[in-house]
N, C-alpha and C positions, 0 to 999 in steps of 0.2 A: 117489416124490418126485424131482422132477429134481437134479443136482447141482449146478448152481447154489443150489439154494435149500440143501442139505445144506450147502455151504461158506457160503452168510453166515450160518443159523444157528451152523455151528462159529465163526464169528470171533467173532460177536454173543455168544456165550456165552463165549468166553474174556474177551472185553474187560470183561465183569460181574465175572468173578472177577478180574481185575485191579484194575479197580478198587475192587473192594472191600477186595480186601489191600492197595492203595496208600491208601485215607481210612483205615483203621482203625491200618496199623502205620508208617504214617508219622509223625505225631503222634507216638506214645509212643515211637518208636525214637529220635529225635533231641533231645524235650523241647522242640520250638519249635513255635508256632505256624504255620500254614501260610503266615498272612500276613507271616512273617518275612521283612525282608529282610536285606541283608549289612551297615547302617549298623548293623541293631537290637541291642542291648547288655543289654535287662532282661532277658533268659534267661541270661546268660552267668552261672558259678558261681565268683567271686572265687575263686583258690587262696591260700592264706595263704602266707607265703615259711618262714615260720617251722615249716613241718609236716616233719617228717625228720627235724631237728636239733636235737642237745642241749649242754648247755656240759658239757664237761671240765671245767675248773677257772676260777677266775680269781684275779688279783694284785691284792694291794693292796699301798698306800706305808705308812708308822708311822703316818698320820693317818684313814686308812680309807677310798682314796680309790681306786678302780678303776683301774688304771695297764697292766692286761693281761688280756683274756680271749679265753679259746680256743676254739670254737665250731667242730664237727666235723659233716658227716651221718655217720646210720644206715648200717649196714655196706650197698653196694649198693644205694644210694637211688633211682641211675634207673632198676632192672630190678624194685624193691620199690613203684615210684609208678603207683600202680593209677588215679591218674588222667588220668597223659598216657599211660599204655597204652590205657586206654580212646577216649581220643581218639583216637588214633591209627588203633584196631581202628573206633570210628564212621567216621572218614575213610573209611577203606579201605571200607568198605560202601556209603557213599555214592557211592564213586567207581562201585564194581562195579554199583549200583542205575541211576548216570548211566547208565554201558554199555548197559545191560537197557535202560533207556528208552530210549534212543538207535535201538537195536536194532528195538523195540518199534515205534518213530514212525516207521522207515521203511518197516517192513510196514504200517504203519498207512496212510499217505498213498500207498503204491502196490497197497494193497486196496480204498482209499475209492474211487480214479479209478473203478475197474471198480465198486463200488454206484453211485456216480454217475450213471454212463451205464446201468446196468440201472434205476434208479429213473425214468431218461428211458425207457427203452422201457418199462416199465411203466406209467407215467404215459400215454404214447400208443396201448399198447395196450387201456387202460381207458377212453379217450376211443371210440375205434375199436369198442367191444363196444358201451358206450353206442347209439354211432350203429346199430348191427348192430342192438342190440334191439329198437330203435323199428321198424324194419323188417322181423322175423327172419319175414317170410312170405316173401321174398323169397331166402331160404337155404337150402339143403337143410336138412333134418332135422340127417343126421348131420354134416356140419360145423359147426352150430350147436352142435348137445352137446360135440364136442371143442375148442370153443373154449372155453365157458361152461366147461367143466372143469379148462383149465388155469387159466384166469382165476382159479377160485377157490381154486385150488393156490397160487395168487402173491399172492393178498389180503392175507392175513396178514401179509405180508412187507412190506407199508406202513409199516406202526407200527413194524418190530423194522428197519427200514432209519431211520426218525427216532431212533429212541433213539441208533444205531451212530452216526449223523453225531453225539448230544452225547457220546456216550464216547471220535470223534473229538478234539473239544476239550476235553475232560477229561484226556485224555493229555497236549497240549499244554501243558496246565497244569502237570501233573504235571513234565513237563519246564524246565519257568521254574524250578517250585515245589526241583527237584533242582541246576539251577543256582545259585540265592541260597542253596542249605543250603552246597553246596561252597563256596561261597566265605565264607560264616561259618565254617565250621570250618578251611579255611585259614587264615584272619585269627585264630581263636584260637591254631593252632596256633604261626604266628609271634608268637605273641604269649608262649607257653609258651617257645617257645625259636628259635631259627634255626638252631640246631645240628644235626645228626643223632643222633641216643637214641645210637648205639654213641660217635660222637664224645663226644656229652654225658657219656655214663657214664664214659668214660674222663677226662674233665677233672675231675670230681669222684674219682673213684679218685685222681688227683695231687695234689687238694687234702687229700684227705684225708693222702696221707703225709705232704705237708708241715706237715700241724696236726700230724702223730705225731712228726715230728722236733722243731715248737718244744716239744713237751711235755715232750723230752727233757731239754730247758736249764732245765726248773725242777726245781730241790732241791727239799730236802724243807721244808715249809712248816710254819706254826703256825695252828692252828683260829682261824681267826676267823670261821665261823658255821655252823647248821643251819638247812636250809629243807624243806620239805615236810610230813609224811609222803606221800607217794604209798603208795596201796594195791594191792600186785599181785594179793592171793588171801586167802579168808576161810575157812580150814581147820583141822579139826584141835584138838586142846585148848588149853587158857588158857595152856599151859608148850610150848616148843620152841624148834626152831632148823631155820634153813634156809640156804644160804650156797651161794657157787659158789669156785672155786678162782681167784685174784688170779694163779697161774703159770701158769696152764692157755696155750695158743697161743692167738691170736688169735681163729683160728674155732669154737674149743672154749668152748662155751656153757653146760656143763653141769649141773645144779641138783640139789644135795641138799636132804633131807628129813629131820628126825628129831623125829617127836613125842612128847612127855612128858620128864619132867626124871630117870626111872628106869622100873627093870621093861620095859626094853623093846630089844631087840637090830635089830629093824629099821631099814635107811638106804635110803629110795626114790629113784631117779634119774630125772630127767627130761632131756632131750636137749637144751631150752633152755628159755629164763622164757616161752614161746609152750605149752611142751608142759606146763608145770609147770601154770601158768592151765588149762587144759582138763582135766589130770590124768591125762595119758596118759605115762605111765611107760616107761618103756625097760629099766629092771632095778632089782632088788629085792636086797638084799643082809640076808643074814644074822649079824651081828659074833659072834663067840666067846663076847664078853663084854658084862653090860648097862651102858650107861655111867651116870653120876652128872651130876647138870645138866645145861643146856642150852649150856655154854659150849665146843661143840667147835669145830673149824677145820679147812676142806680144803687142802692147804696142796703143792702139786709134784703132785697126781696122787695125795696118801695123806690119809687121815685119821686126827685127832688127838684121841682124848680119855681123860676121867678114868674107870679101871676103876671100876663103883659097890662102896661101902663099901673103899676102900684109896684112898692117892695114887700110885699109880701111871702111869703114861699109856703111855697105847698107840700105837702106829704102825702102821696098816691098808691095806694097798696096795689100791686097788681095781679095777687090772689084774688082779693076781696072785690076789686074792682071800685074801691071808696076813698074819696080823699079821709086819711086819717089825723092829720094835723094841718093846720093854716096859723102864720103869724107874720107880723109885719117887724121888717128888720128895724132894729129903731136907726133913727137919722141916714139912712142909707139913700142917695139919691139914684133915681128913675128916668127911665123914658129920654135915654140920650144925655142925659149932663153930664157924665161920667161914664161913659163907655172907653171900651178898648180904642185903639189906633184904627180898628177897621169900624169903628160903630156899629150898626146892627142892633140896638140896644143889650148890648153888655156890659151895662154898667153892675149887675151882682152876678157874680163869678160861684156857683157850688159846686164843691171838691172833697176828694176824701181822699185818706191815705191811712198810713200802720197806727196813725192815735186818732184819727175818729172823723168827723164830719165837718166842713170848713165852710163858708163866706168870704171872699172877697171883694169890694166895693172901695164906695169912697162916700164922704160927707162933706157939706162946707165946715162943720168944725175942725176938720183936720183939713182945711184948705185945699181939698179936691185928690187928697192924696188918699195911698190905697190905706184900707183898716182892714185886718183881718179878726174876724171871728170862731173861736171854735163853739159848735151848737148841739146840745141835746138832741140824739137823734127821734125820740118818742116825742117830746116837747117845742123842738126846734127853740127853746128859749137860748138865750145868747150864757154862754157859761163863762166865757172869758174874750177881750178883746184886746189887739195891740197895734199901737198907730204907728205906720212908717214913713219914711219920707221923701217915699216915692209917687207921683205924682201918677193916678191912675190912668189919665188920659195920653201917656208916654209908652205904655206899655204894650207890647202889642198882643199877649197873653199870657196867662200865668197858673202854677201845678204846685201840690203840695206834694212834698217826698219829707217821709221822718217827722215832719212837726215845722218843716224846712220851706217856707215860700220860693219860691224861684220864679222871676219876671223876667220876659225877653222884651227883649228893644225895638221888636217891630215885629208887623205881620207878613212882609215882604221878602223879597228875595234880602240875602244877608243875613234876615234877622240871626239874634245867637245871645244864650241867657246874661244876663246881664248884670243881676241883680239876685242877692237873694238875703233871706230875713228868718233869724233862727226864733221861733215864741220859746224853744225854752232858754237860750240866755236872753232875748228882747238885743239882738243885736244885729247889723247888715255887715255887708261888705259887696263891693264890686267885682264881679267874676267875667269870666271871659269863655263861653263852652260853645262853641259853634254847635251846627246842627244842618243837614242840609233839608232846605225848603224845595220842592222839586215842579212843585205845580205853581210858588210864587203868591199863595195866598193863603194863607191859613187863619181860619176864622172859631177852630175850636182845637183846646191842646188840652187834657186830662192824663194824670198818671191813676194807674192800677196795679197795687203794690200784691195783686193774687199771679198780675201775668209778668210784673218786673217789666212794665213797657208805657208808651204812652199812645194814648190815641189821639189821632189830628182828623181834621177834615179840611183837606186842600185842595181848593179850589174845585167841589166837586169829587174828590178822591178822597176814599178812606183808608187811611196809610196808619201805619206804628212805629215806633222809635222803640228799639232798645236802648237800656239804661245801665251804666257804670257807676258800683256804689260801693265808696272807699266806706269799710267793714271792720268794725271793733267786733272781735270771734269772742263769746262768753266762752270760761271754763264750764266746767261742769258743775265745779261748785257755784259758780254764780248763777244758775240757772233756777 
C-alpha cells in the first residue's frame, strides 16, 4: 500500500477517535448542552450566599429586638469552596481543550488542502481509466493491469476521503462549540468574583478577624433563646456525653467521647466534629478510674470528672496522660441521692463557661437543693459557693452561661429552662425558654461559650443548641 494512502487512513482514523471523545465527554464534562451559548443561563447552578457562614451570636435591646448580629465564614472558606474550585479547575480545562483544538484545526486544514488535491487527481484518474477501459485493446497488456491495480488500491479511499471532509467540519464545530463554553464560564466566573481566589481568600481571612475583635466587645450576656437541635451523629447508648474544649487554640478542633453514665473507663478522641461523624479516631485513652454520670467537662487541655461511687473529682491531663489533681467536694452527696430527673447518677454536675470552672450538686445541709461551686482549676479547691432553692432532684439538667445557672424542668419531651440563678448578684428568678427535645430524652446538656452552643446527648444522639444572648456592647474606652 502506498503512503499516501497509509497517511490519510492514519489521519481518517484519528479524527474518528477524536471525535468520538469530543461528542461523548464534552457534554458531561461541562453540563451544557452543545447548543449552549454565552447569553444561556438555564444551566448555570445558583450558589446560595449564605453556604460557609454561621452566626456567632447576636444582640438584643430589653424589648427583644435584634440591635447586633455577628455573622462570620467557616475557618478557610475560599480554599474549603469546592465550588469555585471546581470552576476554576473546569476553566482551566477548557482553556487547555481550546489549545488542543486550536492545535488540532490547523493540522486539520493544512492536511485537508493535500486530500483535496489527491481527491482531484483521483477523481481524473478514474475518469482517465474509465476512458482506457472502453478501449483497453489498444493498451498493452501489462500496463493495463498496473494501472487497473493501482486504481483499485485507491478505490476505497473515496468514501473514507467524504467522511474526512465531514470530520473536517465537525472540528470546526467543535471549535465554535469551545469558544461559547469559554466564554460561559468566564462570565460565571466573573460573576463568582473579580477577585483572584488568593486575593479573595485573603479579604475574608480579614474579615473574619475583624468579626473576632467585635466579638470581643460583648460581655457576657443573658439567655434569651434556644434554636435547633442540629444533629451531628447517632451513636452509642441512651446515656453519655461528648464535648470539645471551649480553651483549646483556635485550630484545635478536638472532640471527645464518653459513653454510658458508669462501668466504663474509656474517653475516644477524635481530631475534629469531620472525623468524629466518620468515626475515625485519633486515640483512645484509658482513665484510672470509672466516672459517675455523664456530666464531665474538657476544660484547658484536661478533663474533669466525678470518680464513680465517692465525690470526688478528678483532673486528667490528656497530654500527660496523668491524673493531675483529685479532691473530694465537700458535703456534696453521691451515688444517686441527688441525681438529675433522669438519674444515671448525676448527682455533681461539671461545667464551665466565660468566668471559669463550676460544680453543681446538692447536700442535706441545703435540703437536697442544688449548690453551686466555682473551683480552682489547678487545685479543684472550692473558691466560692452559693445555695439556691432549687431543689436538685426536680431538675432535669443544668448549664452555666456568664456566671448565670440555668435549670430545665425536665428531661423529657416539653422540657424548657426554667430557672435560673445569677452568683454575681446571688439572686433567681423563674424563666420560661423553650427548646425543642427531638429524640425525648436528654441525659447530658453543656454550654461552650468558644462555639456559642450547647451540647446534648439525646437519647442516643449528639445534637447542639444554638444560643441567643442579650449583649451589653463595651465602648472602647471600657475595654
Amino acid at each position: 500500500m502506498s503512503p499516501e494512502v497509509l497517511r490519510v487512513r492514519a489521519l481518517v482514523s484519528t479524527m474518528a477517535i477524536i471525535s468520538n471523545w469530543m461528542a461523548q465527554t464534552l457534554p458531561s464534562l461541562t453540563g451544557l448542552n452543545s447548543t449552549l451559548s454565552p447569553t444561556s443561563s438555564h444551566a448555570l447552578t445558583q450558589i446560595s450566599p449564605k453556604e460557609g457562614w454561621r452566626v456567632y451570636s447576636s444582640a438584643q435591646d430589653p424589648d427583644g429586638r435584634c440591635i447586633c448580629t455577628v455573622v462570620a465564614p467557616e475557618q478557610n472558606l475560599c480554599s474549603r469552596d469546592a465550588k469555585s474550585r471546581q470552576l476554576k479547575q473546569l476553566l482551566e480545562k477548557v482553556q487547555n481543550m481550546s489549545q488542543s483544538i486550536e492545535v488540532l484545526n490547523l493540522r486539520t486544514q493544512r492536511d485537508f488542502q493535500y486530500v483535496l488535491k489527491m481527491e482531484t487527481q483521483m477523481n481524473g484518474l478514474n475518469a482517465k481509466f474509465r476512458q482506457i477501459e472502453v478501449d483497453q485493446k489498444t493498451l498493452m497488456t501489462k500496463h493495463f493491469q498496473e494501472l487497473k491495480e493501482k486504481m483499485d488500491e485507491l478505490l476505497p479511499l473515496i468514501p473514507v476521503l467524504g467522511q474526512y471532509k465531514a470530520d473536517a467540519k465537525l472540528i470546526t464545530h467543535f471549535k465554535e462549540e469551545i469558544r461559547n463554553l469559554s466564554a460561559v464560564l468566564t462570565a460565571i466566573q466573573e460573576e463568582v468574583g473579580v477577585y483572584d481566589y488568593d486575593e479573595l481568600h485573603q479579604r475574608v481571612l480579614g474579615l473574619e478577624t475583624r468579626l473576632r475583635d467585635c466579638m470581643r466587645k460583648f460581655t457576657c450576656g443573658k439567655l434569651m433563646k434556644i434554636t435547633g437541635p442540629i444533629t451531628i451523629k447517632t451513636s452509642g447508648t441512651r446515656f453519655g456525653a461528648w464535648m470539645t474544649d471551649p480553651l483549646a487554640p483556635e485550630k484545635n478542633n478536638r472532640v471527645w467521647y464518653m459513653d454510658s453514665y458508669t462501668n466504663n473507663k474509656i474517653v475516644r478522641e477524635y481530631k475534629s466534629i469531620a472525623d468524629f461523624v466518620t468515626g475515625a479516631e485519633s486515640r483512645t485513652y484509658n482513665l484510672p478510674f470509672r466516672w459517675a454520670g455523664t456530666n464531665h467537662v474538657v476544660y484547658n487541655g484536661s478533663l474533669y470528672f466525678n470518680k464513680f461511687r465517692s465525690n470526688s473529682i478528678i483532673k486528667y491531663n490528656f497530654n500527660t496522660g496523668r491524673v493531675l489533681a483529685q479532691r473530694s467536694l465537700p458535703y456534696a452527696e453521691y451515688n444517686n441521692v441527688y441525681p438529675y430527673t433522669w438519674g444515671g447518677f448525676s448527682d455533681i454536675d461539671l461545667m464551665a463557661d466565660e468566668i471559669g470552672l463550676w460544680a453543681v450538686y446538692a447536700t442535706n445541709q441545703n435540703a437536697g437543693n442544688i449548690v453551686i461551686s466555682q473551683l480552682n482549676p489547678e487545685t479543684l479547691e472550692v473558691l466560692k459557693s452559693w445555695n439556691t432553692g432549687y431543689p436538685k432532684r426536680s431538675a432535669g439538667e443544668s448549664f452555666m452561661i456568664c456566671g448565670i445557672l440555668y435549670v430545665t424542668n425536665s428531661h423529657l419531651t416539653g422540657a424548657k429552662v426554667y430557672y435560673s440563678y445569677s452568683t454575681k448578684t446571688s439572686t433567681y428568678e423563674y424563666i420560661d425558654i423553650p427548646f425543642h427535645n427531638q429524640y425525648f430524652h436528654i441525659s447530658m446538656l453543656d454550654y461552650n461559650e468558644r462555639d456559642r452552643a450547647l451540647y446534648a446527648w439525646n437519647n442516643g444522639h449528639q445534637v447542639l443548641f444554638n444560643v441567643t444572648l442579650f449583649h451589653i456592647i463595651k465602648t472602647d474606652d471600657d475595654v
